[in-house]
C-alpha positions in Angstrom: 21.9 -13.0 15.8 21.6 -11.8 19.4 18.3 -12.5 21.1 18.2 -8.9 22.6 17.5 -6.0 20.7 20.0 -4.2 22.7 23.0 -5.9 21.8 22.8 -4.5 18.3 24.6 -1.7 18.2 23.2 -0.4 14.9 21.8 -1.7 11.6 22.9 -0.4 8.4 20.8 -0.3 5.0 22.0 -0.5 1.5 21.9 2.9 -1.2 18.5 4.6 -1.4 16.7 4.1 -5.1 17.4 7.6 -5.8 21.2 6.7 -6.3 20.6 4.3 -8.7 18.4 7.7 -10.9 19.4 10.7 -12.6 17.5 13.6 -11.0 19.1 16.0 -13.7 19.0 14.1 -16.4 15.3 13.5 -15.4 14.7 17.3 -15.0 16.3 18.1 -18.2 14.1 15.7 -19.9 10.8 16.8 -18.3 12.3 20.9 -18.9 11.5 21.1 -16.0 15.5 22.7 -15.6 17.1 23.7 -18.7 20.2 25.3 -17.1 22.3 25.1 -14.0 21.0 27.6 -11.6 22.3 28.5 -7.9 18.6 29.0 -6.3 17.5 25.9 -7.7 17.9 22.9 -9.0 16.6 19.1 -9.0 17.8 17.4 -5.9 17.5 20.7 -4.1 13.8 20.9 -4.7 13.1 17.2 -4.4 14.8 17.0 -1.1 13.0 20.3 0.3 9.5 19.2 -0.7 10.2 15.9 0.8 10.6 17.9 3.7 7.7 19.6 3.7 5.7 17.1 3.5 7.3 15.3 7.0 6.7 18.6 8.4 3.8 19.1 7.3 4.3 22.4 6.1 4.3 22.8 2.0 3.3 26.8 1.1 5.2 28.4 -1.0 6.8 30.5 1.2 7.7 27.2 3.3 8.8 26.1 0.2 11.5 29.2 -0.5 12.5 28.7 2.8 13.7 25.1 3.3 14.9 25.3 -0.3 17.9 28.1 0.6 19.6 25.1 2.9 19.8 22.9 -0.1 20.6 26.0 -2.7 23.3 28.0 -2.8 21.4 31.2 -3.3 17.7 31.9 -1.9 15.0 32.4 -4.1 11.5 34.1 -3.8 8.3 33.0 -2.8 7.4 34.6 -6.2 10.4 32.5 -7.9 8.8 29.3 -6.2 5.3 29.3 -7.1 6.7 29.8 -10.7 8.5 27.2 -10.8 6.0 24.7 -8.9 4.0 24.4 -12.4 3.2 21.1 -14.7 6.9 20.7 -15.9 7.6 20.3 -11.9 4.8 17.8 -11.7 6.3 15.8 -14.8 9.2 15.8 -13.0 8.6 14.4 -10.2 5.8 11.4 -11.6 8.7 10.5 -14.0 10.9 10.4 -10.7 8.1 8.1 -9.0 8.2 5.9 -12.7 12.1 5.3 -12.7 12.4 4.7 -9.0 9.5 2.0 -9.3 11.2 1.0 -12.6 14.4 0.3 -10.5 12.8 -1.5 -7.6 10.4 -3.9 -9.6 13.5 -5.9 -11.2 12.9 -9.7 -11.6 12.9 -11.2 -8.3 15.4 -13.5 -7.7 13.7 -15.0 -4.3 10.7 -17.1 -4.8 7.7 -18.8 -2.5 9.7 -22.1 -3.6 7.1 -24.4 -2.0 4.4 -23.9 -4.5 7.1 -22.3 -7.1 5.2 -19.1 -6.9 7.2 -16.1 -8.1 5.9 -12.9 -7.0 2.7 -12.2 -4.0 1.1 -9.1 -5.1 -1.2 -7.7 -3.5 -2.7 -3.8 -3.9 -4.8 -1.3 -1.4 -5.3 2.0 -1.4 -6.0 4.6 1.0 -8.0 7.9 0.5 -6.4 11.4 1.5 -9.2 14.2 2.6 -8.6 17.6 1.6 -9.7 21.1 2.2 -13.1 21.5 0.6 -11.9 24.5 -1.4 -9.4 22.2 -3.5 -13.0 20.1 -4.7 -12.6 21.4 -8.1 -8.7 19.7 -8.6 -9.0 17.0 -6.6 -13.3 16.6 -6.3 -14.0 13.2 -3.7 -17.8 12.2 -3.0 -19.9 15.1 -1.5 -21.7 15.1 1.3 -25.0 17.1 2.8 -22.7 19.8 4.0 -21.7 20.5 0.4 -18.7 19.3 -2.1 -15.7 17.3 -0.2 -12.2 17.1 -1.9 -9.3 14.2 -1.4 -7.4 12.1 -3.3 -6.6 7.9 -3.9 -2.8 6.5 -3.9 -3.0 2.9 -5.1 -0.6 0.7 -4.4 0.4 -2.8 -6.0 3.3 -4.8 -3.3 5.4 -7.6 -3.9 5.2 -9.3 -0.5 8.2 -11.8 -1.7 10.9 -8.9 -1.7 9.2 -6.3 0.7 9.6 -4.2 -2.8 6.5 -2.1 -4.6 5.3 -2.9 -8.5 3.5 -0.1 -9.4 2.1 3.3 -7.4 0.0 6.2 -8.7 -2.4 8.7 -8.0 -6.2 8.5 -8.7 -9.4 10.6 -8.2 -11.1 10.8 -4.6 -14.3 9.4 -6.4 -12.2 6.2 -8.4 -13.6 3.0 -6.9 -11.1 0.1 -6.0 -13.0 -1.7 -8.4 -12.1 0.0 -11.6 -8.9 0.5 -10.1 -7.5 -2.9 -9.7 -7.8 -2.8 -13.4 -4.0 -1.5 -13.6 -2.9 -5.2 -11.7 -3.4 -7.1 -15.1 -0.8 -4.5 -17.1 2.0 -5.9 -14.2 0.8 -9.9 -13.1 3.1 -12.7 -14.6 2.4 -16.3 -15.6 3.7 -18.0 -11.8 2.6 -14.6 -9.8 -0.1 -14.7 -7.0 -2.3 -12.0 -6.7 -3.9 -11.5 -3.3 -7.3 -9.4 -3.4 -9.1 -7.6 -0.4 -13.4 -7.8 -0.8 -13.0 -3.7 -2.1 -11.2 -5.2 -4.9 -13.0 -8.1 -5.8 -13.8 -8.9 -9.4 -15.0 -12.1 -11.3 -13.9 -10.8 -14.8 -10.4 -9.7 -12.9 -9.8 -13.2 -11.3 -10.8 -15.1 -15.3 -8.4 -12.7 -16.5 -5.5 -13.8 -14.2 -6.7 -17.3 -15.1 -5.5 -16.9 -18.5 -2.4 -15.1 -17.7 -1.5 -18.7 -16.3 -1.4 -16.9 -12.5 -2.9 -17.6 -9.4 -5.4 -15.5 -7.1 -6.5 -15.6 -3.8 -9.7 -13.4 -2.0 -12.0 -13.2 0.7 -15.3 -14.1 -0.1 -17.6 -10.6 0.0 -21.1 -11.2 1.9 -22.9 -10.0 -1.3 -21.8 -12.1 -3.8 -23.7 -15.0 -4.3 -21.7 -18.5 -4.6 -23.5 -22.1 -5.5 -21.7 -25.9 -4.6 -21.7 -28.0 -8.2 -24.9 -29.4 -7.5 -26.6 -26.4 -7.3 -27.2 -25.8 -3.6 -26.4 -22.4 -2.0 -23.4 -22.2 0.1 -25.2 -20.9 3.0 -27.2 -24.3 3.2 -23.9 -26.0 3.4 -22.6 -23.3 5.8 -25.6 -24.0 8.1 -24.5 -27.5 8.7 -23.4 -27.8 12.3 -21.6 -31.0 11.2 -19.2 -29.3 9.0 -16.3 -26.9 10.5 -14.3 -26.7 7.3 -15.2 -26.9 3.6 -12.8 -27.0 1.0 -14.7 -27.4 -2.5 -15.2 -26.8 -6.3 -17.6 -24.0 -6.1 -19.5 -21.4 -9.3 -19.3 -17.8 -8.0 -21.4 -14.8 -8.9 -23.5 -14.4 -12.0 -20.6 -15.5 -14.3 -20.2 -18.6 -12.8 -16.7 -18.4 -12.1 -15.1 -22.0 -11.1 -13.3 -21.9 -8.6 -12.0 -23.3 -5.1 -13.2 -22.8 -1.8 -11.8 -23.1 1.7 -14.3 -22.2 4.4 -12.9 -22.5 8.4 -15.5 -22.0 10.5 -15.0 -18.9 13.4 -15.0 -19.2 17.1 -18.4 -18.3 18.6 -16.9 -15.2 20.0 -15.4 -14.1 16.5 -18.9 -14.7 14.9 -20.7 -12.9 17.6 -18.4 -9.7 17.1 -18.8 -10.3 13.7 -22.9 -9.9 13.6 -22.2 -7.3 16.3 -20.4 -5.3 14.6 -22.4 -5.7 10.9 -25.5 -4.7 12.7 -24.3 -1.5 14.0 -23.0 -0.5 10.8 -26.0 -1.6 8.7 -28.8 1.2 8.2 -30.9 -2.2 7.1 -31.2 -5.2 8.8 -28.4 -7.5 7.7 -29.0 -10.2 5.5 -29.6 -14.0 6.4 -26.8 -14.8 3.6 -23.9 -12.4 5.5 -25.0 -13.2 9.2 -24.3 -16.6 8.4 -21.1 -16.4 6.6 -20.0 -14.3 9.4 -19.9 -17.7 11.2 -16.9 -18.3 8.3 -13.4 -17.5 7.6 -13.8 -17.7 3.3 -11.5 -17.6 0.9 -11.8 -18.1 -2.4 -8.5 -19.0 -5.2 -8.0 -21.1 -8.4 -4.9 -22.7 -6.9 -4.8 -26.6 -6.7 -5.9 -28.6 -3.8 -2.2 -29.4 -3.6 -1.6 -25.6 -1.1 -3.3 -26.9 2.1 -5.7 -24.3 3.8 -3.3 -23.9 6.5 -1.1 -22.3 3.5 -3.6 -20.4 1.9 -4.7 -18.6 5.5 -0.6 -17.9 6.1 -0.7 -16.6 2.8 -3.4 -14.2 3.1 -2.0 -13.1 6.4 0.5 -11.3 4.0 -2.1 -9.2 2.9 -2.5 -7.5 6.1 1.2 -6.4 6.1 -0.3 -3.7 3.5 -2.4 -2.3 5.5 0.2 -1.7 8.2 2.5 -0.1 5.9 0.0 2.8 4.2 -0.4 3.5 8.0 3.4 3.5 9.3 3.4 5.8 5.7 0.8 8.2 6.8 1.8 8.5 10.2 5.3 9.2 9.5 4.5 12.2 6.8 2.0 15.1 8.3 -0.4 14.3 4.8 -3.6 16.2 6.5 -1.4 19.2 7.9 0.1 19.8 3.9 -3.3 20.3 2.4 -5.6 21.4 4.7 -5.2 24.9 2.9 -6.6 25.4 -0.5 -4.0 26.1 -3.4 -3.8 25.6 -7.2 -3.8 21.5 -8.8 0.0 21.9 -9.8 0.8 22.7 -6.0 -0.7 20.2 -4.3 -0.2 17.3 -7.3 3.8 18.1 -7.3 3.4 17.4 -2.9 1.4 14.1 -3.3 4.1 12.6 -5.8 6.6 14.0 -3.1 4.6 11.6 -0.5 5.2 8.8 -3.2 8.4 9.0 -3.2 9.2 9.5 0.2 7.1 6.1 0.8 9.3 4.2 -2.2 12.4 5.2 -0.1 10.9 4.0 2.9 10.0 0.7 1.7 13.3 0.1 -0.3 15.6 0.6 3.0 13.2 -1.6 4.8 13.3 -4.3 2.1 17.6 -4.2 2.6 17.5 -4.4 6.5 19.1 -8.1 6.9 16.5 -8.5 10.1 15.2 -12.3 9.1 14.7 -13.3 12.6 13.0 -10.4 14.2 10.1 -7.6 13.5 10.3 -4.4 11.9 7.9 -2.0 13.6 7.1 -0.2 10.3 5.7 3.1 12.5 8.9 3.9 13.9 10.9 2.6 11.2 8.8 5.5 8.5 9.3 7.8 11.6 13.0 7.1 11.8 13.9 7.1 8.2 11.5 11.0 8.1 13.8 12.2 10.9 17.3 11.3 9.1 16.1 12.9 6.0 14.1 16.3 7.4 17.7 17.1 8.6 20.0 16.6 5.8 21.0 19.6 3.4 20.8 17.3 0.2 19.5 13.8 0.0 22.5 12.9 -1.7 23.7 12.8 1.6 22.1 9.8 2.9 22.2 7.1 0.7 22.6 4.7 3.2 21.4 4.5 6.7 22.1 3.9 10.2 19.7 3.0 12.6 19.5 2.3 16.7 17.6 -1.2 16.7 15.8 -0.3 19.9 14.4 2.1 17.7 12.7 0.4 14.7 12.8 -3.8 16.2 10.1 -4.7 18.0 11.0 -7.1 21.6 9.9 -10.7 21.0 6.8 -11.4 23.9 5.6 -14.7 24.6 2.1 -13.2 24.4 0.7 -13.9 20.5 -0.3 -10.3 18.7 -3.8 -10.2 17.7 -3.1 -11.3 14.3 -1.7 -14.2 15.3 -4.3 -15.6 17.3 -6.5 -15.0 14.6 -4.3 -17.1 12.3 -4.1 -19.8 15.1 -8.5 -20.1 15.1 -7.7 -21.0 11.2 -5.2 -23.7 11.6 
């Protein structure tokens, strides 16, 4: 491969996931279309909601009006807003199922140095709304009165760049309850990687007995105990110890399990406490000022993964995080419902959003780009630009794309999550 970006001249992905589905088959099935019409029809509506939401711009009257491109005859605003009703949302969640049904196919790549199959790992990001949409989509209220958003959950297998499972959940769900839907999709050989929002004893015995793997960061409330009985913070206090790697009981439950401990650079620590203070109504607790001083990490996988591993590992995690951002950024989500508008509406635009996101990460999984980095921001920004300007989607199944573009230049200087990961090695 080159070792400038601008020696590519472009970079080509494989079919989109919708070419692999049946949008009018799909439609038929959900009624949401019984007969061929020339003002609307399944991939004409799919493509000009996708649309709207990339613009930013989803009334009904938007609607009507990026759907004549795609249609051979116009239809109303009137016609629209009929037609935008639960059959419509049906349509479009069974979309979402059959693309994720496509996508989540055995993998045939594998993290062959521990023989671990899949790397799943889950987040979800909350999407505010216009207040007067509280009674469809209610979130937590505040003193100014009732707020309204929505969840989008999403469960990532870091092994094939693919997504397991996405769906849509009340503004007031906790991550918690949640990360319930993970045990429905793990495997025996799978490794499930958990942030502290989702962190759950009963979860991680479950996974136990599924015969698959976990790994977490320790939360700064949960209380964890050495097999002797001392407290880890006693052994955390220890100025002679800068790494711990041990059997340890967690929580209540007394969950077995390993931990790995790295101790922080004094600056990190000092950020750390920094930082928890100003956030903290209350003055911080002994137990988290101390771990603070700690990179933790707790998993039931064998002392054979070193904690060099297990910290690369968990880096994946982050990769997550990046992605609902490059999503959100790329898709105008806070322009498209800051108006208020019936559940139907605004439910048929988020499962738009879903979509749009599956296509994203699917052409990003089939860029061949092994030995370089995918800036995910302009790559969601580049793939929204190709398909705000196509009549059908039909019409781009697969994708071109300037490298200068999407690639980021490799720099000597290390990004900020590396040098993290180089205080844990």
């Amino acid at each position: 491969m080159p070792g400038k970006i601008g020696m590519f001249k472009s970079l080509l992905t494989t079919r989109s996931p919708l070419s692999y589905i049946n949008l009018d088959a799909i439609a038929r099935k959900m009624t949401f279309i019984r007969r061929k019409s020339k003002k609307f029809s399944a991939e004409g509506i799919l493509t000009t909601l996708i649309k709207c939401v990339i613009k930013g711009k989803g009334s009904f009257n938007q609607i009507a009006t990026n759907l004549k491109s795609s249609e051979a005859k116009s239809i109303s605003r009137q016609g629209v807003f009929l037609r935008i009703n639960q059959k419509c949302v049906d349509f479009l969640r069974q979309t979402t199922h059959e693309i994720l049904a496509t996508m989540a196919e055995p993998v045939s790549k594998i993290c062959y140095k521990y023989g671990i199959k899949r790397i799943l790992t889950e987040d979800s990001t909350f999407q505010k709304m216009n207040a007067r949409n509280s009674g469809n989509f209610p979130a937590h209220g505040n003193k100014q009165g009732a707020t309204a958003g929505f969840k989008m959950d999403l469960i990532y297998d870091l092994l094939t760049g693919l997504p397991v499972f996405q769906d849509l959940f009340s503004g007031t769900s906790q991550d918690k309850t949640i990360g319930k839907v993970i045990l429905n999709l793990v495997k025996a050989g799978d490794l499930v990687l958990r942030d502290m929002g989702y962190f759950s004893v009963s979860i991680f015995h479950a996974i136990d007995e599924l015969k698959a793997f976990w790994l977490s960061r320790l939360p700064a409330n949960v209380n964890v105990e050495m097999l002797d009985g001392t407290r880890l913070e006693k052994k955390l206090r220890s100025r002679s110890n800068d790494m711990i790697d041990e059997v340890v009981f967690v929580g209540n439950e007394k969950l077995r399990c390993r931990l790995v401990a790295v101790r922080a650079g004094d600056e990190l620590a000092a950020e750390r406490r920094r930082s928890r203070r100003n956030a903290s109504k209350n003055t911080p607790s002994q137990q988290s000022l101390i771990r603070d001083g700690w990179h933790l990490l707790l998993t039931n996988l064998p002392e054979s993964v070193t904690k060099d591993d297990l910290f690369e590992i968990y880096r994946l995690r982050w990769n997550i995080e990046v992605r609902f951002k490059a999503w959100k950024q790329a898709i105008r989500m806070k322009e498209v419902f800051k108006g208020g508008s019936n559940y139907y509406h605004y439910e048929s635009l988020i499962y738009t959003a879903l979509i749009f996101q599956l296509i994203t990460l699917n052409v990003a999984s089939s860029l061949k780009i092994s030995d370089w980095t995918l800036s995910l921001e302009n790559f969601s920004l580049a793939v929204a630009s190709i398909l705000v300007g196509v009549k059908n989607i039909s019409e781009c199944m697969s994708m071109e794309f300037d490298p200068r573009h999407i690639l980021m230049e490799k720099r000597k200087r290390k990004s900020l999550m590396n040098q993290l990961v180089t205080t844990l090695t």
